[in-house]
C-alpha positions as CSV (number, residue, x, y, z in Angstrom):
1,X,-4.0,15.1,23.3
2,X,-0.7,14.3,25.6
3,X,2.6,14.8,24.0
4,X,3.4,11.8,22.2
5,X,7.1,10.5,22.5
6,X,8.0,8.0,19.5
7,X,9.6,4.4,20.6
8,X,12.4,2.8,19.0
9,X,11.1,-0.6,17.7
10,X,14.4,-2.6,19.0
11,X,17.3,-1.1,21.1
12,X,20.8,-2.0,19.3
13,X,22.8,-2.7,23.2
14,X,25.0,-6.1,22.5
15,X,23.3,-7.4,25.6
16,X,24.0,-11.7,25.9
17,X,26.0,-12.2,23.1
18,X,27.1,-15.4,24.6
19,X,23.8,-16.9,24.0
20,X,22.5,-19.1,21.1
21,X,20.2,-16.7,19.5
22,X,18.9,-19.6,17.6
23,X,18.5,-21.7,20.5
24,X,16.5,-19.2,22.0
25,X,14.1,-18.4,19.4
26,X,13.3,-21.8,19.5
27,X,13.1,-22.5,23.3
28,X,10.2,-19.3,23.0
29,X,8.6,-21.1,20.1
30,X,9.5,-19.1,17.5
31,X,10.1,-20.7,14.3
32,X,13.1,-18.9,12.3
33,X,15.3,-19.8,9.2
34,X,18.8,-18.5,9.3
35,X,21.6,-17.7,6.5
36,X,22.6,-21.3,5.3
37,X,18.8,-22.7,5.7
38,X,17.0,-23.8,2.8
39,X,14.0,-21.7,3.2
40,X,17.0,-18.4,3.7
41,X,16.9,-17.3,0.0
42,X,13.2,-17.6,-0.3
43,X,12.3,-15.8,3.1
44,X,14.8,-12.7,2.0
45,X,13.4,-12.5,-1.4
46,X,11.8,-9.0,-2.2
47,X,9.0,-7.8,-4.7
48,X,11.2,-4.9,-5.9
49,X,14.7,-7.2,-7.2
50,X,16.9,-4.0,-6.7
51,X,16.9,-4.8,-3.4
52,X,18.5,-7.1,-1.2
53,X,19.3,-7.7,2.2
54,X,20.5,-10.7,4.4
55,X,18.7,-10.2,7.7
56,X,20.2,-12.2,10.6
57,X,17.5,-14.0,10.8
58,X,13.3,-14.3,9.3
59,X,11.0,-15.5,11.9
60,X,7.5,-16.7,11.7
61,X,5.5,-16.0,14.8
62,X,2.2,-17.4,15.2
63,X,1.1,-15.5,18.6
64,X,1.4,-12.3,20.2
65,X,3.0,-13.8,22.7
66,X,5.7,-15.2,20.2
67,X,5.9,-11.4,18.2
68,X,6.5,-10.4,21.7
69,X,9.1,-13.2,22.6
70,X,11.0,-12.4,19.2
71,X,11.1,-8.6,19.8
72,X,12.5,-9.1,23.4
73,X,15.2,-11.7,22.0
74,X,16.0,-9.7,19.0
75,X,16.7,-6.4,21.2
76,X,19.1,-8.6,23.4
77,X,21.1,-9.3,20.8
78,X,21.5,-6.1,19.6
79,X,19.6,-6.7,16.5
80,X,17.3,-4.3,14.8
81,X,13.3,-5.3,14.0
82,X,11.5,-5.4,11.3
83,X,8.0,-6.6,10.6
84,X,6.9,-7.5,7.6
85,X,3.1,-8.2,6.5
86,X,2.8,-9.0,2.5
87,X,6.7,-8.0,1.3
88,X,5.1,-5.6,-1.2
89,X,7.2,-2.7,0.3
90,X,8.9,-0.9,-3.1
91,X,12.1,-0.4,-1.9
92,X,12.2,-3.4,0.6
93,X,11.4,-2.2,4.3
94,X,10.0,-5.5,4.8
95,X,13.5,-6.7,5.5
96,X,14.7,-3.4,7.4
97,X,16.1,-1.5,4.8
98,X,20.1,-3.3,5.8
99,X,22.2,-6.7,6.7
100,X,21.8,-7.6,9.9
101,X,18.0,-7.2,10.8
102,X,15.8,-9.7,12.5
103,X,12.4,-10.5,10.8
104,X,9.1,-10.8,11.9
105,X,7.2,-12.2,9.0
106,X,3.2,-11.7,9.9
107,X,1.9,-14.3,7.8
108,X,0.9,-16.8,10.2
109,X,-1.7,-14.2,10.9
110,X,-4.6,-15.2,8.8
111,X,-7.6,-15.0,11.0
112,X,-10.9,-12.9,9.8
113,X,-13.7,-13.0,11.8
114,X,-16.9,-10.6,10.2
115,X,-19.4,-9.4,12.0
116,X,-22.3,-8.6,9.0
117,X,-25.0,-7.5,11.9
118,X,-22.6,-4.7,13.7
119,X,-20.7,-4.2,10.8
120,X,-17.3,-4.4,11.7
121,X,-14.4,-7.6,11.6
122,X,-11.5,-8.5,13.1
123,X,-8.7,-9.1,10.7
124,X,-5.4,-10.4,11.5
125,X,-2.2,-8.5,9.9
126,X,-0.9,-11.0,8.3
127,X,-3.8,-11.1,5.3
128,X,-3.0,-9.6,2.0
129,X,-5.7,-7.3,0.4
130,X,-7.2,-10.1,-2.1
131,X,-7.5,-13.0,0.8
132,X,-9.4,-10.0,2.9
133,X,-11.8,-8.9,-0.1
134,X,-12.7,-12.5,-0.4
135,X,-13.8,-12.8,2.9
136,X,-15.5,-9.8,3.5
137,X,-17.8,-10.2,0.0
138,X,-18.8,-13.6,1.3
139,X,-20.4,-11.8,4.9
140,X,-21.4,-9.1,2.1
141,X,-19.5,-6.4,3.1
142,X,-16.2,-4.7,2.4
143,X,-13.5,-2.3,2.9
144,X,-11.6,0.8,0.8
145,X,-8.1,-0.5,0.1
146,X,-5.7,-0.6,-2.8
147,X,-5.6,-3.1,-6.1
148,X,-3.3,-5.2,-5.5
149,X,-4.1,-8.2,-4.4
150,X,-1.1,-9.3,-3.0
151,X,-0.2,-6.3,-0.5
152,X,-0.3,-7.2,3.0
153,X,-2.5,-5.7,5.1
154,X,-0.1,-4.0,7.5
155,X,1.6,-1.5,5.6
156,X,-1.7,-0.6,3.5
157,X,-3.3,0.0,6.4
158,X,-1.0,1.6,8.8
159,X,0.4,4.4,6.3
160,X,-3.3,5.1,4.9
161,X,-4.8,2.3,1.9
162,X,-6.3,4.3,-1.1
163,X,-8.4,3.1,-3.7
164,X,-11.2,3.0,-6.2
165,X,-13.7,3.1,-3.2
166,X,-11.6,5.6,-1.2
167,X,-13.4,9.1,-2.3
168,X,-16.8,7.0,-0.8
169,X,-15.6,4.9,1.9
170,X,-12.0,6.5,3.2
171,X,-9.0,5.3,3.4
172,X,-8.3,1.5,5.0
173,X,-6.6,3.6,8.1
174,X,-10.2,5.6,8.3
175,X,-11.9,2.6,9.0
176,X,-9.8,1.2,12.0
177,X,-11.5,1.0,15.1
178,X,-8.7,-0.5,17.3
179,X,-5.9,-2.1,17.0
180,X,-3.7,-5.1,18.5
181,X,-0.1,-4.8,18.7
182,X,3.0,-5.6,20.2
183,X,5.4,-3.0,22.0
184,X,9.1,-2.3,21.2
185,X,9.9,-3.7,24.7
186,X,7.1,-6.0,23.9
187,X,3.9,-5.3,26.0
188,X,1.2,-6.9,24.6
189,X,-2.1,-4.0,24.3
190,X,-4.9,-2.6,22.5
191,X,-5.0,0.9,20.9
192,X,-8.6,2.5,20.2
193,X,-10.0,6.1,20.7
194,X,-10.8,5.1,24.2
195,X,-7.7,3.2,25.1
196,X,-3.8,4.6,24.6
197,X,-5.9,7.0,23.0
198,X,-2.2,8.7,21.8
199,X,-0.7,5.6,20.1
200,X,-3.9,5.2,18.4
201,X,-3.7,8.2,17.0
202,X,0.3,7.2,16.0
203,X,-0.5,3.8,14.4
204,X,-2.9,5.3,11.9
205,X,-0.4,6.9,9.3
206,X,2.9,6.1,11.3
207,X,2.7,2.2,12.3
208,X,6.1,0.9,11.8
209,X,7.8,3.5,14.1
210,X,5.6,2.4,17.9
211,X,4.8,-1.5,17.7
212,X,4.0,-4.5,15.3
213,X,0.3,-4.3,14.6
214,X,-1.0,-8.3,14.8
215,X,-5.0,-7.3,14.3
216,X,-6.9,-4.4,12.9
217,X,-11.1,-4.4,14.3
218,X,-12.3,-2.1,10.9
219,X,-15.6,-0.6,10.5
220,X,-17.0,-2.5,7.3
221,X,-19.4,-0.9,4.3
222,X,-21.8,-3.5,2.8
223,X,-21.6,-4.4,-0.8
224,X,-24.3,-5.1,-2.5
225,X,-24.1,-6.9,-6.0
226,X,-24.5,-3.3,-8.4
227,X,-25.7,-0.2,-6.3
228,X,-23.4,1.7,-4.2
229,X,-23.4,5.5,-3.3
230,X,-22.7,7.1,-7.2
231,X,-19.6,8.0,-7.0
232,X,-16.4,7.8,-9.1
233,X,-13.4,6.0,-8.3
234,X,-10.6,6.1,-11.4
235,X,-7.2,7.1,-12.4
236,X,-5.6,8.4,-15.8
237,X,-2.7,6.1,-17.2
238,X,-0.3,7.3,-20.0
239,X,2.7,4.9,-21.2
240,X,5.0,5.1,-24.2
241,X,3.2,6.2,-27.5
242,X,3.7,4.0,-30.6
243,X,5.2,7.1,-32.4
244,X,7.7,10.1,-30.9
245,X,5.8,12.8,-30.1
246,X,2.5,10.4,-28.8
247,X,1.4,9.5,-25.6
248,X,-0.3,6.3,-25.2
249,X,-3.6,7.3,-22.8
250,X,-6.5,6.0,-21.0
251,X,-8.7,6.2,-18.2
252,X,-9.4,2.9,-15.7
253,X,-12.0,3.1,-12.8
254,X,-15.1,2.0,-10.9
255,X,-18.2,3.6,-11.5
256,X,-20.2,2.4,-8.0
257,X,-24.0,3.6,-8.9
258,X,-26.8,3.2,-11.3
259,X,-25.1,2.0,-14.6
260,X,-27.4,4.7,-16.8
261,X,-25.4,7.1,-15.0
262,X,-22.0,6.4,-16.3
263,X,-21.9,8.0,-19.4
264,X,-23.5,11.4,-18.3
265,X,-20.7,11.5,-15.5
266,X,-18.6,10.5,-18.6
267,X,-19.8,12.7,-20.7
268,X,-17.9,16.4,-19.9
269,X,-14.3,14.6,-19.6
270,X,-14.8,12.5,-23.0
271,X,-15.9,15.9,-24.8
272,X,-12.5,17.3,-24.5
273,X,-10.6,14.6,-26.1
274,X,-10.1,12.9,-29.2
275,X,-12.7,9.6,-29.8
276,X,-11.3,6.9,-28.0
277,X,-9.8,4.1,-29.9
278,X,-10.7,1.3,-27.3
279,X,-14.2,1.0,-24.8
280,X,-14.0,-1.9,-22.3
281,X,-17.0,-1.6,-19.8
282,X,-17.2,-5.0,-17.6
283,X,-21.0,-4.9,-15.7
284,X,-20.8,-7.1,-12.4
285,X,-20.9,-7.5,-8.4
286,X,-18.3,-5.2,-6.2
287,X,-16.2,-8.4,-5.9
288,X,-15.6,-8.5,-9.7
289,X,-14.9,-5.3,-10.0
290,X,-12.1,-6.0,-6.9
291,X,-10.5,-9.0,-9.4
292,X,-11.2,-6.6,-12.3
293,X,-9.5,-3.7,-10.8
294,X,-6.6,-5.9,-9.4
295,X,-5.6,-7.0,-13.0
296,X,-6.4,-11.0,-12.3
297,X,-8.1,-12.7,-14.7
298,X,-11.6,-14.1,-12.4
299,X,-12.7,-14.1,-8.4
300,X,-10.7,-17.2,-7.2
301,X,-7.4,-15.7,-8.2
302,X,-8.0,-12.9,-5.1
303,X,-7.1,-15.6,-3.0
304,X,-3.6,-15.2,-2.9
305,X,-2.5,-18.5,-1.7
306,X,-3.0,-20.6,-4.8
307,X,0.2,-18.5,-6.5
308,X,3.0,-16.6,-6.0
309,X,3.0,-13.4,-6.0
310,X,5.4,-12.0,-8.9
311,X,8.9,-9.3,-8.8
312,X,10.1,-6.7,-10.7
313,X,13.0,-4.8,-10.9
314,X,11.8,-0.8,-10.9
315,X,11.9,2.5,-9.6
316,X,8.8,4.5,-8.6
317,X,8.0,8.1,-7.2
318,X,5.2,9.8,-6.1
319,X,3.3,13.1,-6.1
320,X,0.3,14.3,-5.0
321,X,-1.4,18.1,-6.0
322,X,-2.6,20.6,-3.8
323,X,-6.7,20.8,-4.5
324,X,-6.9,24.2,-3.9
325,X,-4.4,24.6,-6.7
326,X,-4.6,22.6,-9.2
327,X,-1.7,21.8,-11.5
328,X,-0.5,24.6,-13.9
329,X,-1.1,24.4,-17.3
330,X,3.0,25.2,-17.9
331,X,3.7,22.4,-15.8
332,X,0.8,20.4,-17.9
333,X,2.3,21.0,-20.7
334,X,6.0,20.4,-19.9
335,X,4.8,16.8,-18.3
336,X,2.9,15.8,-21.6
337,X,5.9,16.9,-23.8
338,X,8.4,15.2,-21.7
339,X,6.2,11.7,-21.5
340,X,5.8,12.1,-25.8
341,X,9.3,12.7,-26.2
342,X,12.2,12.5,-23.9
343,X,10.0,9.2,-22.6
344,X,9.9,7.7,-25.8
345,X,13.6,7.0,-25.8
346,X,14.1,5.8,-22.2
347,X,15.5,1.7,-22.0
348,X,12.6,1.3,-19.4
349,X,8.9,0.5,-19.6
350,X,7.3,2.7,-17.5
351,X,3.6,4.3,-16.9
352,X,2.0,7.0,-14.7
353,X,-1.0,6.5,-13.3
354,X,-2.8,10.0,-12.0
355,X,-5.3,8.7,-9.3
356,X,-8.7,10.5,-8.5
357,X,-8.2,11.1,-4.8
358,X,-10.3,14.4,-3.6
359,X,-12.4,17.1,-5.3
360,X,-16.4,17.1,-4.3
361,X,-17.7,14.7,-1.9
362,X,-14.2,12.3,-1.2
363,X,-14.6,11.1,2.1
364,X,-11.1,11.2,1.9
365,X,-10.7,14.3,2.6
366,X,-13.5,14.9,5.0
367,X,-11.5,13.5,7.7
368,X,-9.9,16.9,9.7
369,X,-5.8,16.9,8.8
370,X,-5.4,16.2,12.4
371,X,-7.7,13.3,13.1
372,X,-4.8,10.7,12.3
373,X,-1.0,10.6,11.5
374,X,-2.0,10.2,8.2
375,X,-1.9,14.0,7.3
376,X,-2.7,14.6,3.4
377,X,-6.5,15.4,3.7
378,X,-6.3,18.3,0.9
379,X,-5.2,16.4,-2.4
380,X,-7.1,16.3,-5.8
381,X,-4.7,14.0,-7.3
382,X,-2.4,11.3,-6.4
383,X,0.4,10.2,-8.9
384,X,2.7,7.5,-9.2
385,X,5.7,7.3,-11.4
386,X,7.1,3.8,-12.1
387,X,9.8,2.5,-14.4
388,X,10.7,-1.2,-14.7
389,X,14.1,-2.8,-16.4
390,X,12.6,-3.9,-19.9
391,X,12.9,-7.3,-19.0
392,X,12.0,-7.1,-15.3
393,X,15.1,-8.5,-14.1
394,X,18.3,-6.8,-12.6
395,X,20.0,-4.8,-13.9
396,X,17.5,-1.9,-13.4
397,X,19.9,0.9,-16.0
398,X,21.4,3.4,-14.2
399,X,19.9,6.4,-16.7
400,X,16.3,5.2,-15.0
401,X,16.9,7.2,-12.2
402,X,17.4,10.5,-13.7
403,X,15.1,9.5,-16.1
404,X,11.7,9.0,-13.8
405,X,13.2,12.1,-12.0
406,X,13.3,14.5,-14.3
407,X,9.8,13.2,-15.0
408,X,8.8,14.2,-11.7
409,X,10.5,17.3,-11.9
410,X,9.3,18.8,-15.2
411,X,5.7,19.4,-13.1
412,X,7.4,20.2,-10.1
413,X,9.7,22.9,-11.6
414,X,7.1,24.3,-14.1
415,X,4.8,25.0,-10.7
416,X,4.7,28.2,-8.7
417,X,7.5,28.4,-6.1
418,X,5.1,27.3,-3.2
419,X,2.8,24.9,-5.0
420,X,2.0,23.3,-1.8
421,X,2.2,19.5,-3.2
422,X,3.1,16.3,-1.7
């Protein structure tokens, strides 16, 4: 492989400053809304409320042609880009991250076209993950991706998409095949393992920094009603006990294979803990378990166009062990005791969620390290910390941020002095 040499997705030179850059959005086609427009405030809203931003503009493209248009116009007025697929970005990158940054919301781009017979689709960028599990289940297929059915597609799959399928199927980066995008001086092209072979490689775990991806062609997995490979896709969730001193704790998964086979995979895990207080097992297709999994209440509510999606105010962290060495049990211990008690007082409603990501058989990581940008192929565990103002609305308290980091920090400092985590 060539030396790759990164791009700058807009160059910031004040070039025809004279010009309307309104005017000349919309002599390319490009529709736009601009500070004191009435679709502004709802453009620059963000899913994380501590953030905001007033970009100079949000624009709507609806062709690669126009993506490229706005990307030319935007570097002639010295204006950074920004793409943005779903807006699900925690800490608002969506919007660029500052004042002043031109927009290029994805989500004219809707299109999915499934091939069941090869076994692959073409899916526009602009999708979030419900709207694409929807249409995949009705060709009877699918794809590895995350819960949520509101993130967009082109973060989740250009920085890696885990979930409960991920230790069978990959990550939503593993199944790309090629990819459509737009250039920073905005060449229209195609990226596959045959074809700009080197920014292929780029766009699968560093996306935002080479191009705006406008179409993914994925490699699909079929999904039959019950019976997939048996394997075990879950995560452990703890949240304020009811008493100091208490964790409240529970495990949440998929279990993709013959249902009489649960409870014996069950079985070793449950022995080492105290009787549950609550068993919830939901039987049903792959696309229920998608709805289930995604925390709406049936099918149709995957289809993210019949609501809005909903904010919070929050800060999250992440963490992911080494599987070669797993976590200590010092740095068990000082976790648990900091979640039962220094948690218990914090003004903030938080969880952690410790994802199964490696171990035995996850296809995850039986992709080589160097096969994509995406580099962590040697995790057992991927953790996420996240704390929420009580009411969900700004202000998000100021002791939050110490407080989720010292979280973070009471494994991280109980662990040997070259724990190799992420």
């Amino acid at each position: 492989m060539g030396r790759l040499i990164p791009l700058l997705l807009a160059l910031s030179i004040p070039l025809n400053l004279a010009k309307d850059f309104r005017s000349d959005l919309q002599a390319a086609s490009v529709a736009a809304v601009f500070p004191g427009d009435a679709g502004y405030p709802s453009a620059c809203e963000t899913f994380n409320l501590r953030f905001t931003f007033k970009p100079v503009a949000v624009s709507f493209p609806a062709t690669p042609e126009q993506v490229s248009s706005a990307i030319k116009l935007g570097s002639s007025y010295g204006h950074h880009v920004a793409a943005r697929s779903g807006g699900h970005s925690y800490i608002a990158n969506g919007l660029g991250g500052s004042d002043g940054v031109l927009v290029v919301d994805m989500r004219n781009f809707t299109k999915i076209s499934v091939d069941a017979n090869a076994g692959t689709a073409v899916i526009e960028i602009g999708n979030r993950l419900g709207n694409v599990a929807l249409a995949l289940n009705d060709a009877g297929r699918a794809l590895p991706h995350g819960t949520c059915p509101y993130v967009g597609l082109g973060g989740h799959s250009g920085y890696g998409g885990f979930g409960y399928t991920s230790r069978m199927w990959g990550m939503t980066l593993d199944t790309i095949r090629s990819i459509h995008m737009v250039l920073p001086n905005g060449t229209i092209t195609t990226a596959s393992s045959t074809s700009n072979s080197d920014l292929f490689w780029a766009m699968r775990g560093l996306a935002g920094s080479f191009g705006i991806t406008t179409a993914i062609e994925v490699t699909t997995f079929e999904a039959p009603p019950t019976n997939i490979p048996p394997q075990l896709g879950g995560e452990l969730i703890a949240a304020k006990g009811s008493v100091r001193g208490n964790i409240t704790f529970g495990l949440s998964g998929g279990w993709y294979g013959p249902s009489a086979q649960l409870n014996a995979t069950l079985a070793p895990y449950l022995s080492s803990l105290p009787p549950p207080q609550i068993i919830i097992l939901r039987p049903g297709t792959y696309i229920e378990s998608v709805a289930n999994l995604g925390g709406v209440l049936d099918t149709t509510a995957l289809d993210t166009t019949t609501a809005p999606d909903k904010n919070d105010t929050f800060y999250a962290k992440s963490l992911m062990t080494p599987e070669k060495s797993p976590m200590s049990n010092s740095a068990l211990h000082a976790f648990a005791s900091y979640m039962a008690n220094e948690c218990f007082d914090s003004n903030t409603t938080w969880f952690v969620e410790v994802e199964l990501y490696g171990g035995r058989n996850s296809a995850i990581n039986a992709v080589a390290p160097d096969a994509t940008a995406f580099a962590h192929r040697s995790s057992m565990f991927t953790i996420q910390f996240y704390a929420s103002s009580e009411s969900g609305l700004p202000p998000y308290p100021a002791s939050g941020f110490s407080f989720l980091d010292d979280m973070v920090n009471s494994i991280t400092s109980n662990s040997p002095p070259n724990w190799d985590y992420g």
